[in-house]
Wavefront OBJ file of the C-alpha trace (Angstrom):
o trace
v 35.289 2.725 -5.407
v 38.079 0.198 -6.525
v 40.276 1.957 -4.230
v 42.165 3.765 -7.059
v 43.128 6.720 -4.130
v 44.903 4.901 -2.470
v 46.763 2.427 -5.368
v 46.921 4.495 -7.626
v 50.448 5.949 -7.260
v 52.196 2.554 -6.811
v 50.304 1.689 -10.603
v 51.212 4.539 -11.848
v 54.901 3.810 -11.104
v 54.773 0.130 -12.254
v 52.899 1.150 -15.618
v 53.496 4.818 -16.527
v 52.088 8.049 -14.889
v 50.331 8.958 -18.328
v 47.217 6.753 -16.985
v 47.983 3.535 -19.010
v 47.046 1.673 -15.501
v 43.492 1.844 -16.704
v 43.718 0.808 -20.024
v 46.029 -2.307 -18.515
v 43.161 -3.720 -15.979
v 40.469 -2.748 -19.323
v 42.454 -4.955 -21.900
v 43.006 -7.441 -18.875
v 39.299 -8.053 -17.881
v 38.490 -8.080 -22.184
v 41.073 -10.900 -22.218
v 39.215 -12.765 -19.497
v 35.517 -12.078 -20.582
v 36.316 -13.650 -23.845
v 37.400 -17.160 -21.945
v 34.651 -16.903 -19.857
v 30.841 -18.521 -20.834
v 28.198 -16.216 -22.385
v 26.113 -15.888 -19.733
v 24.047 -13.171 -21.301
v 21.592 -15.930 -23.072
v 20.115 -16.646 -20.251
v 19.611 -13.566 -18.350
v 15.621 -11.910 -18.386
v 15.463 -10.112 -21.443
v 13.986 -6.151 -20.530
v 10.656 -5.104 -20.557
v 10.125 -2.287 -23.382
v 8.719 0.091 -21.568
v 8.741 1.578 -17.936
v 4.969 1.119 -17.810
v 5.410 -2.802 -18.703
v 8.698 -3.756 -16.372
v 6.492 -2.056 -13.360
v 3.693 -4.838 -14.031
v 6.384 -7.401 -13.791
v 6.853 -8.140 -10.341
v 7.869 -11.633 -10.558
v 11.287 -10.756 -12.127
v 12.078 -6.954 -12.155
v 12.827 -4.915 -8.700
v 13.286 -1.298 -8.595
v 16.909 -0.194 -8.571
v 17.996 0.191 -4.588
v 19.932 3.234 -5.582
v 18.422 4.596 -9.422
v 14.729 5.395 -8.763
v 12.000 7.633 -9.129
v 12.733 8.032 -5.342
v 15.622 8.120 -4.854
v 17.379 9.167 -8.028
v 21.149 8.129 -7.084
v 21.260 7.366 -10.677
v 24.218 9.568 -11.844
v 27.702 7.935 -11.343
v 26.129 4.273 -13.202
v 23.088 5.637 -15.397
v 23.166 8.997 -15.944
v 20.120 10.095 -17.453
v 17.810 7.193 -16.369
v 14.466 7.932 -14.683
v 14.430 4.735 -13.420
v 15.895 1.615 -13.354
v 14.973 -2.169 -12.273
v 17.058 -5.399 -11.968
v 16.011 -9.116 -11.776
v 14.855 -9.751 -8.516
v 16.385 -13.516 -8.657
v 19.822 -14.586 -10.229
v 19.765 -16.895 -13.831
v 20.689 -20.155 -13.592
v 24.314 -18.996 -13.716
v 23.999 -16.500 -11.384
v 24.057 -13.739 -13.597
v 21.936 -10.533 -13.504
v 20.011 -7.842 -15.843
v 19.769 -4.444 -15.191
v 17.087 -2.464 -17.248
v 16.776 1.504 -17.187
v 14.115 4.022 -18.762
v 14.804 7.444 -19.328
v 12.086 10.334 -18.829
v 9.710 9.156 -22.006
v 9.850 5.782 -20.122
v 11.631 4.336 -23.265
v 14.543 1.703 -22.741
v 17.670 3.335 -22.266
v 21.020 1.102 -23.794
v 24.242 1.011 -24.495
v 23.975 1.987 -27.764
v 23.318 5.464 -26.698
v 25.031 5.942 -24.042
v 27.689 3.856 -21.734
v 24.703 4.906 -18.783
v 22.705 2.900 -20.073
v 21.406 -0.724 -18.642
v 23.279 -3.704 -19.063
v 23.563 -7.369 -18.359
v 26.372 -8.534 -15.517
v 28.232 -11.602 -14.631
v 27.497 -11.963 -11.034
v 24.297 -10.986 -9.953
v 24.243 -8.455 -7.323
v 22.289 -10.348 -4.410
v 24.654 -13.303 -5.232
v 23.429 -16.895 -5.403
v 22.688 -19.617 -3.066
v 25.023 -20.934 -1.473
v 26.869 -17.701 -1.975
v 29.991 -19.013 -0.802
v 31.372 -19.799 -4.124
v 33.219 -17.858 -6.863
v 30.915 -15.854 -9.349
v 27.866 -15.899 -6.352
v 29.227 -13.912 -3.867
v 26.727 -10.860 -2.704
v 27.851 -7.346 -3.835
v 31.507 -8.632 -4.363
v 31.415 -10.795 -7.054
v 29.231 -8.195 -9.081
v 31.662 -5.198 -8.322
v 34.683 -7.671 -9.127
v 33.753 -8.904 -12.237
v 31.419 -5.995 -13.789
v 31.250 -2.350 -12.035
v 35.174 -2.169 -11.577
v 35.813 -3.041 -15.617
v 33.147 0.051 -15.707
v 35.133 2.447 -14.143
v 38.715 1.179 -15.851
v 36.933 1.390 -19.167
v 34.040 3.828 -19.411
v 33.929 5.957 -16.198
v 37.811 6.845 -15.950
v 38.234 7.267 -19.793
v 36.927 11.166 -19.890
v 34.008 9.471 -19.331
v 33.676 9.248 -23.336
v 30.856 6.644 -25.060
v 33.507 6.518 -28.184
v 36.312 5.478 -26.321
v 38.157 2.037 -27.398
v 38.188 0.836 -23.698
v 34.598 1.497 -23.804
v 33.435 -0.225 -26.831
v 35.518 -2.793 -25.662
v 33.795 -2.832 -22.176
v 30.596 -2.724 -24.292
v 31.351 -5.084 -26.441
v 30.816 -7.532 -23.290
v 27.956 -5.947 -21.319
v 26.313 -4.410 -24.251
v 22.252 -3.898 -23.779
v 20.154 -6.590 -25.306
v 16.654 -5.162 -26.617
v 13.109 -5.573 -25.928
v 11.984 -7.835 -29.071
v 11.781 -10.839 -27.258
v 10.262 -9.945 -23.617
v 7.448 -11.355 -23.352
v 4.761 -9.855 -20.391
v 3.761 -12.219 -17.501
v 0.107 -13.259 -16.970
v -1.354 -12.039 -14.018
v -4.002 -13.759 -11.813
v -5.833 -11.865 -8.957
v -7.652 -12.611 -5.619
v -9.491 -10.046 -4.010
v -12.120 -8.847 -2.019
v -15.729 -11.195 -1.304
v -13.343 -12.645 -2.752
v -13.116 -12.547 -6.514
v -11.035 -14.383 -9.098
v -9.164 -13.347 -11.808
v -7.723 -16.093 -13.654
v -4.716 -15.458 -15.908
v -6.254 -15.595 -18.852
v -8.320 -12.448 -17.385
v -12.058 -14.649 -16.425
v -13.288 -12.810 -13.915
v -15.947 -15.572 -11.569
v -16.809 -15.057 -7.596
v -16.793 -18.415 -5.423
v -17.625 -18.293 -1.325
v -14.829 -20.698 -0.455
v -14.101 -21.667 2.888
v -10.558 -23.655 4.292
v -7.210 -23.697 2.033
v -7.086 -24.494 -0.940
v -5.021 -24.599 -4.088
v -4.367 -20.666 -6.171
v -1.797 -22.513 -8.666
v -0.351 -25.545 -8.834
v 2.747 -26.702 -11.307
v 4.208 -30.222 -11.610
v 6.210 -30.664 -14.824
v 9.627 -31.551 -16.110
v 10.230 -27.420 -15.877
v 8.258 -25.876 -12.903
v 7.237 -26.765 -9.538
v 5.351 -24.411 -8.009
v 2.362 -24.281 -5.531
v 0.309 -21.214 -4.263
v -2.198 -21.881 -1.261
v -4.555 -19.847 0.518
v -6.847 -19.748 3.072
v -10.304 -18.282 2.909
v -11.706 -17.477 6.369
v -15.816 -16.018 6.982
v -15.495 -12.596 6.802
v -15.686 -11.498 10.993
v -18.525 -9.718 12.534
v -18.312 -5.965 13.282
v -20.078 -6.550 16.493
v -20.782 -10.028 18.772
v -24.526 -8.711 18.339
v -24.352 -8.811 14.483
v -25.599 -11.990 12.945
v -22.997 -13.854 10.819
v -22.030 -12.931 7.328
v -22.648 -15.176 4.909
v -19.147 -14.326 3.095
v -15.876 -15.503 3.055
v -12.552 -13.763 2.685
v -8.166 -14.112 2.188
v -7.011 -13.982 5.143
v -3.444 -16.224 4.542
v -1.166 -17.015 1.471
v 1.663 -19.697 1.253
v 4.135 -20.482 -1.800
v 6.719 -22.301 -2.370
v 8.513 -22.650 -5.917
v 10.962 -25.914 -6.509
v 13.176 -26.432 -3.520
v 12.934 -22.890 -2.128
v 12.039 -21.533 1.039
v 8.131 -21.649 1.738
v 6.875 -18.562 2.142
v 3.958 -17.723 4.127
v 1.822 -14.436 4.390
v -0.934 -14.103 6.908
v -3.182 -11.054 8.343
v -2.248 -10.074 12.139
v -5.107 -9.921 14.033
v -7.089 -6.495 14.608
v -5.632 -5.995 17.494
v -1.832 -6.523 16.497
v -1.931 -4.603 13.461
v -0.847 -1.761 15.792
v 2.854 -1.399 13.772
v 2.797 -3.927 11.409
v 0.084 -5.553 8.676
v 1.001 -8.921 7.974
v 3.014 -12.168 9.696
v 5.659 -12.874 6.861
v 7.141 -16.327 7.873
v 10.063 -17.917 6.077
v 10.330 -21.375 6.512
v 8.594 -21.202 9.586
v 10.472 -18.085 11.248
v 9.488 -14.733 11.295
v 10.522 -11.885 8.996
v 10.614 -8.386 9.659
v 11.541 -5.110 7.900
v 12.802 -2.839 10.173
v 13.942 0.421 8.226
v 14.607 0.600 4.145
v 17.990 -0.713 4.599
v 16.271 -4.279 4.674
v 14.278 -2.992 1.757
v 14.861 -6.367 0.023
v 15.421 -9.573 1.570
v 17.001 -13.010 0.199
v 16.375 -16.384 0.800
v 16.818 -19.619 -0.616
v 15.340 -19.537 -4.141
v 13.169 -16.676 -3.377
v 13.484 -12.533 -2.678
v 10.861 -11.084 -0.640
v 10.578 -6.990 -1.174
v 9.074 -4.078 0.155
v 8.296 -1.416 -2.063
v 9.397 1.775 -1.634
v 7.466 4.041 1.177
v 5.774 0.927 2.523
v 6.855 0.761 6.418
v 4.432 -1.652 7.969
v 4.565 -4.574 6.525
v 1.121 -3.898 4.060
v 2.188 -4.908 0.756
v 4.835 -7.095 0.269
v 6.609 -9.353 -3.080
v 7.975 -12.427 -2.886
v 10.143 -13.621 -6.367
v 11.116 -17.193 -7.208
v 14.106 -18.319 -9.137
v 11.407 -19.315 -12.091
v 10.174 -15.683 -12.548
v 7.064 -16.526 -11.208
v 5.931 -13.904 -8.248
v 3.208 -13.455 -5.746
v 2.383 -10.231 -4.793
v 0.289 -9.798 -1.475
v -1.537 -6.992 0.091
v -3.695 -5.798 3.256
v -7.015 -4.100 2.069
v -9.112 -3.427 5.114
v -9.525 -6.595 6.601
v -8.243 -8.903 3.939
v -6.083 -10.006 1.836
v -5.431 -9.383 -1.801
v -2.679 -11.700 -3.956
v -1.347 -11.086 -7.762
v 0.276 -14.300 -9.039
v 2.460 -13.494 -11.636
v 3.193 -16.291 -14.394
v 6.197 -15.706 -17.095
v 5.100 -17.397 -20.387
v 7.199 -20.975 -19.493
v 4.326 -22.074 -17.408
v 1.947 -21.585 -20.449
v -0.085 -24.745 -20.692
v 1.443 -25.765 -17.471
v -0.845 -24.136 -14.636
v -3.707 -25.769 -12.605
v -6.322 -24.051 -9.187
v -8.071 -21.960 -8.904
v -6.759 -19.075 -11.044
v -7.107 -21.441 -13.643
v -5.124 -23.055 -16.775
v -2.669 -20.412 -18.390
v -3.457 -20.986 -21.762
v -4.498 -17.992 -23.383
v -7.925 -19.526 -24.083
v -10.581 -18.638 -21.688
v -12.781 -21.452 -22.576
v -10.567 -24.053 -20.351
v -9.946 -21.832 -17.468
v -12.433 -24.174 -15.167
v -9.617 -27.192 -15.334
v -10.233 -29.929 -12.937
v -6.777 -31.440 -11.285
v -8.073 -34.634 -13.254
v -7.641 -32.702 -16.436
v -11.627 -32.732 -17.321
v -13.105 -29.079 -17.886
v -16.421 -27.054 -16.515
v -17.696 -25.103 -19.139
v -17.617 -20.993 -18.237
v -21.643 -20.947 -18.393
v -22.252 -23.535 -16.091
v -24.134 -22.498 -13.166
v -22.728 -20.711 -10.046
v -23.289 -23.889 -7.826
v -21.762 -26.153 -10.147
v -18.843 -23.586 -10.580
v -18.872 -24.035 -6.562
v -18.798 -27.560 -5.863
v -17.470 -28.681 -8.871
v -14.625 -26.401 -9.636
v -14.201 -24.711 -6.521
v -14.266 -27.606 -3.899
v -11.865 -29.878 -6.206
v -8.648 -27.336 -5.506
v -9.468 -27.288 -1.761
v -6.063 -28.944 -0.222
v -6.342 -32.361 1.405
v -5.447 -33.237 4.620
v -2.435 -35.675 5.067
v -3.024 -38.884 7.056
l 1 2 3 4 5 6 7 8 9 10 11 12 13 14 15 16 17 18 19 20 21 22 23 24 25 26 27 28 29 30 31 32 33 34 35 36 37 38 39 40 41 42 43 44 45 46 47 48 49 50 51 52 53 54 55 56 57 58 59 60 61 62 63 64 65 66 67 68 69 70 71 72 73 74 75 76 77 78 79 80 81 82 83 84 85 86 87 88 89 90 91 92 93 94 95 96 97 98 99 100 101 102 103 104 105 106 107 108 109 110 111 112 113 114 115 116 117 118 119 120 121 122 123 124 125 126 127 128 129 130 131 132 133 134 135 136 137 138 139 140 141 142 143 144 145 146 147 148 149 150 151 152 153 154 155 156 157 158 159 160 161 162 163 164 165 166 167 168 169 170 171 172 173 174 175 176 177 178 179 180 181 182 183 184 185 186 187 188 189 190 191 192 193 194 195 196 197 198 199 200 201 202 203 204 205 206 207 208 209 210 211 212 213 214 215 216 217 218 219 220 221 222 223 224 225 226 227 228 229 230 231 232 233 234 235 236 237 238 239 240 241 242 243 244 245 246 247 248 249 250 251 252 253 254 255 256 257 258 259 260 261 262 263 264 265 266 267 268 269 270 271 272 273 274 275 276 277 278 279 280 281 282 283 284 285 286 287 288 289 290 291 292 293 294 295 296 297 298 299 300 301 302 303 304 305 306 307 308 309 310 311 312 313 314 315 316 317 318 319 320 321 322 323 324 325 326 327 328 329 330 331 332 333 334 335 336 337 338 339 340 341 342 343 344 345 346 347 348 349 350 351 352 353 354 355 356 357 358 359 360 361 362 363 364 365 366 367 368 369 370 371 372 373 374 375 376 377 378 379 380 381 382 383 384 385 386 387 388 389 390
């Protein structure tokens, strides 16, 4: 709380017992917002439906407090079944906050003052943090919850109030009409690719090599893995001629490199995975460390996952790689917002929309789709593997 309790008798003697403190500190923050940038143009526009801002994991985490879990969701968005917010601040370090209600449907402002809303400051703050507007927590409760509770929340809690509208007029909800989805690209299993234009092929690669790579006036962004031959259930079992994800690395512009990598059998005893920031070792310890910052890049946890098995990283571009233990192996979702269209190269292919050029060479020459599976192999597959440096 804006610790009203305990101020609020020395406001109410310097402006009036009748409550006018709160209108005061409404018309005061209105006065400021209207000197201040509009950072709202550049904040992720909302997914239009529950179903769609779940599958985009690159840019929308679930709401710490107002979940399907949890369901704290009644003192900021009553009514909501479920909110999200942008895992990563904009450029400005500002922040969007989407909510569904119960038909999964987008719940905003113009319905109710519950509803979800754009903010200043984003909640996680912004590297380096130390600066106004970027502060974690702080800055966001400073510049956007307390004008919330001066204008909406103390005000009979009324949607038709004129401090409302007023505090609406700022942080109003911006629809769905232009969200556009992210394009998804898979590895899994023996393993399997699916590119992001959805071209489904199966290579046997061995060594690291190249998921995505993006080098262009916008994006820089690389995705690595390492394929390993899948291990014998026995030291009496011949080898298998298979190969399998066994380690993930990605780093997006100047941020932190992230690294993912399968603990061995026998250390998978409490946790799943070695997560390794920059070339230290993460942890989550309970569900307070749910979600996890670092420089350019969030790593989360979902929500009743305690060891470590299935873990999100999100980059300041809105891409997001998604990586999970199945068995004895790894499986990765890349997800791509649509400014890398055009832009993408590896394995998972050119993000074009156009299936036909999915097999592009780092040399910008193409393997047609029905060319053999050997060709697909050396061709394709061995041109992403990732050279050593002399």
């Amino acid at each position: 709380m804006p610790l009203a309790w305990y101020f609020k008798t020395q406001w109410e003697r310097e402006y009036g017992n009748n409550g006018r403190w709160k209108e005061y500190f409404c018309l005061d923050w209105f006065q400021q917002e209207s000197y201040a940038d509009r950072f709202a143009q550049v904040v992720s526009r909302c997914p239009c439906t529950l179903q769609q801002a779940e599958l985009d994991r690159g840019r929308f985490s679930p709401d710490l407090e107002c979940n399907v879990i949890d369901r704290n969701c009644d003192t900021f968005h009553r009514g909501a079944e479920h909110c999200l917010k942008t895992g990563r601040p904009s450029i400005g370090g500002s922040g969007q906050t989407c909510c569904y209600d119960d038909y999964s449907e987008l719940l905003q402002t113009a319905d109710t003052m519950y509803g979800g809303r754009p903010s200043r400051a984003h909640i996680y703050g912004k590297h380096p943090f130390k600066k106004q507007m970027m502060i974690p927590a702080l800055s966001e409760w400073l510049h956007d919850t307390m004008p919330f509770f001066f204008c909406c929340k103390w005000q009979g809690e009324e949607d038709n109030t004129d401090t409302c509208q007023m505090y609406n007029y700022w942080r109003t909800s911006q629809d769905c009409s232009s969200y556009q989805a992210p394009a998804i690209g898979s590895v899994y299993g023996d393993p399997h690719f699916i590119t992001f234009d959805r071209y489904n092929y199966t290579i046997n690669v061995k060594g690291e090599y190249t998921l995505v790579h993006v080098d262009n006036a916008i994006h820089k962004l690389d995705v690595q893995a390492r394929f390993e031959q899948v291990p014998r259930n026995r030291r009496t079992d011949p080898p298998l001629n298979a190969t399998t994800l066994m380690a993930v690395a990605a780093r997006d512009n100047i941020s932190s490199i992230v690294e993912f990598r399968l603990r061995p059998v026998a250390a998978r005893r409490r946790y799943q995975m070695y997560v390794i920031v920059d070339k230290e070792y993460v942890f989550w310890w309970d569900e307070s460390m749910r979600l996890q910052n670092f420089k350019g890049v969030t790593l989360y946890q979902p929500a009743g996952i305690q060891n470590m098995s299935h873990v999100i990283a999100m980059f300041d571009s809105g891409a997001g790689v998604e990586v999970m233990t199945d068995g004895g192996h790894l499986t990765v979702h890349v997800y791509m917002p649509y400014t890398f269209l055009n832009g993408t190269g590896g394995l998972l292919g050119l993000y074009s929309r156009d299936i036909r050029d999915d097999f592009t060479l780092p040399n910008g020459q193409q393997i047609s789709l029905q060319s053999t599976q050997e060709d697909i192999h050396f061709r394709f597959g061995k041109a992403w593997r990732v050279q050593e440096r002399v």
